[in-house]
C-alpha positions in Angstrom: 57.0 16.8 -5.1 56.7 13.8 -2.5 53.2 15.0 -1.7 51.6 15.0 -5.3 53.2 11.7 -6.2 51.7 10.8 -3.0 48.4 12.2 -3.5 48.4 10.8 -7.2 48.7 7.2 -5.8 46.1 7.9 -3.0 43.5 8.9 -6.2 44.5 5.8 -8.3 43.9 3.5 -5.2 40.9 5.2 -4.5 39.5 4.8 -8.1 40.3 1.0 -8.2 38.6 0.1 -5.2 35.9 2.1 -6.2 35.6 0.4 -9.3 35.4 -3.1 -8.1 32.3 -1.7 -5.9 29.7 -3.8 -7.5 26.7 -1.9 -9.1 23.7 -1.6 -7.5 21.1 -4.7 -8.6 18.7 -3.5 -11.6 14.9 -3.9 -10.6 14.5 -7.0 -12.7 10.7 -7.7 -13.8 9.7 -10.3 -15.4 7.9 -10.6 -18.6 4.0 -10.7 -18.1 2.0 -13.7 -19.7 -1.2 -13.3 -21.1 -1.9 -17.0 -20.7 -0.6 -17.4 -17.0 -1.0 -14.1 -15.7 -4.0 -12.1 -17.5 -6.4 -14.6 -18.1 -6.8 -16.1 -14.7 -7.1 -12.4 -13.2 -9.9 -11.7 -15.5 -11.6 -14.7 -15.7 -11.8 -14.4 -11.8 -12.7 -11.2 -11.8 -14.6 -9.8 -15.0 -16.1 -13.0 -16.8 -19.0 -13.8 -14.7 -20.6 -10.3 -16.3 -18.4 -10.6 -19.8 -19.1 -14.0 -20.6 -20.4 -14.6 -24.4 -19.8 -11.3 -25.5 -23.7 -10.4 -25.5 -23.6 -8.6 -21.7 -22.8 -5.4 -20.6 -19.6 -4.0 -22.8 -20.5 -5.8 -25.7 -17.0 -8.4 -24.8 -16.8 -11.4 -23.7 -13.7 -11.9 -21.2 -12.9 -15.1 -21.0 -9.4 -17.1 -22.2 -8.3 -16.6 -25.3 -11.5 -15.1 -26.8 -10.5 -12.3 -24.6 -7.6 -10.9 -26.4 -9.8 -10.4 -29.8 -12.5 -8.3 -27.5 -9.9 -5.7 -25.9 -6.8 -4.9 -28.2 -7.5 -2.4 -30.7 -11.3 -2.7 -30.3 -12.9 0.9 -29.1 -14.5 1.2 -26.3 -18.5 1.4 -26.2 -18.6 4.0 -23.7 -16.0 5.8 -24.9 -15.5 5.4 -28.6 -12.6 7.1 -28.7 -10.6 5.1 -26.5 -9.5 1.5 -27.2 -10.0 -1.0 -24.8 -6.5 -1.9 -24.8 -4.1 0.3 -26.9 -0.9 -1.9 -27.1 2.1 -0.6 -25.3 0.3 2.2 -24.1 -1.4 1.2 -20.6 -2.3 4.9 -20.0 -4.3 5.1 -23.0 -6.0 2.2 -22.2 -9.8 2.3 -21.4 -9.5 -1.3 -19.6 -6.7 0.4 -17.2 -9.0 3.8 -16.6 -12.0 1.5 -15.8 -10.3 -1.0 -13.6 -8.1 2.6 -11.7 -11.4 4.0 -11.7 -10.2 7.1 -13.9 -12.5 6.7 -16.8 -15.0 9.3 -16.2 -11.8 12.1 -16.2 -11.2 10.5 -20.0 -15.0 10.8 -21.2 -15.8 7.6 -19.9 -19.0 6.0 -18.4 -20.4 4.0 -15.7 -18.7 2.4 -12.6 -15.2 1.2 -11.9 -14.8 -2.3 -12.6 -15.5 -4.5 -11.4 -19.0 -3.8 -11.4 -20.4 -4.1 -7.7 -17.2 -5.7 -6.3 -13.6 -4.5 -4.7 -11.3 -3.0 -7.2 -9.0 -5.1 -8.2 -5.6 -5.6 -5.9 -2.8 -3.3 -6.8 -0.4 -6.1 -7.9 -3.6 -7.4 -10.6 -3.3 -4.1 -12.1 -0.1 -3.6 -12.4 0.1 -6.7 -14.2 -2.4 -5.7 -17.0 -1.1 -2.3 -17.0 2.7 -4.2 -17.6 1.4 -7.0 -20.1 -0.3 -4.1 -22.2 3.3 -2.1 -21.7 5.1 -5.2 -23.3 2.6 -5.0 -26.4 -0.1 -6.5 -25.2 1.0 -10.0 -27.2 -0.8 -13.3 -26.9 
């Protein structure tokens, strides 16, 4: 009898240290502004060829006019895509032509952008997180 009232206090010891175990830290990300995060990446990257709107694309990238030019607004090359469908960043056509995945979605012409790098990793996943929050101004 000694050894399961023993073994019952060894469990109930057990369980209250693990419980004051603190929980592991949640990957915390924070919120991605259009304003202070989107525009400067595409104004640095995409607005010297999508500047008034009349170039290439048919869009002009640049500030706030930006916004009006890619969410909800179809593609040219690919009419059936949006340019940016909000909170759906794999269904975007601005994500497939930045990853350079457009062509496997019925997509034309070269990743963006045109005759430069591809963007850095962290840019993308920037636009691919703003357009997961709802692509909001």
């Amino acid at each position: 009898m000694k050894a399961v009232i023993l073994g019952a206090g060894l469990l109930a010891l057990a369980c209250a240290v693990r419980a004051e175990e603190p929980a592991p830290a949640a990957s915390y990300q924070p919120a991605v502004s259009y304003q202070k995060d989107v525009v400067p990446i595409l104004e640095q990257n995409c607005a010297t060829c999508h500047l008034t709107g009349e170039e290439a694309g048919g869009m002009s990238l640049v500030g706030d006019a930006a916004i009006g030019f890619l969410v909800g607004q179809p593609s040219q090359e690919a009419p059936a895509i949006m340019r940016v469908t909000a909170g759906e960043p794999d269904k975007s056509y601005l994500v497939m032509k930045l990853e350079g995945t457009h062509i496997d979605h019925g997509g034309s012409g070269s990743q963006m952008p045109f005759g430069g790098l591809p963007l850095a990793a962290e840019d993308i996943a920037k636009i691919r997180q703003w357009i997961a929050e709802g692509a909001k101004p």
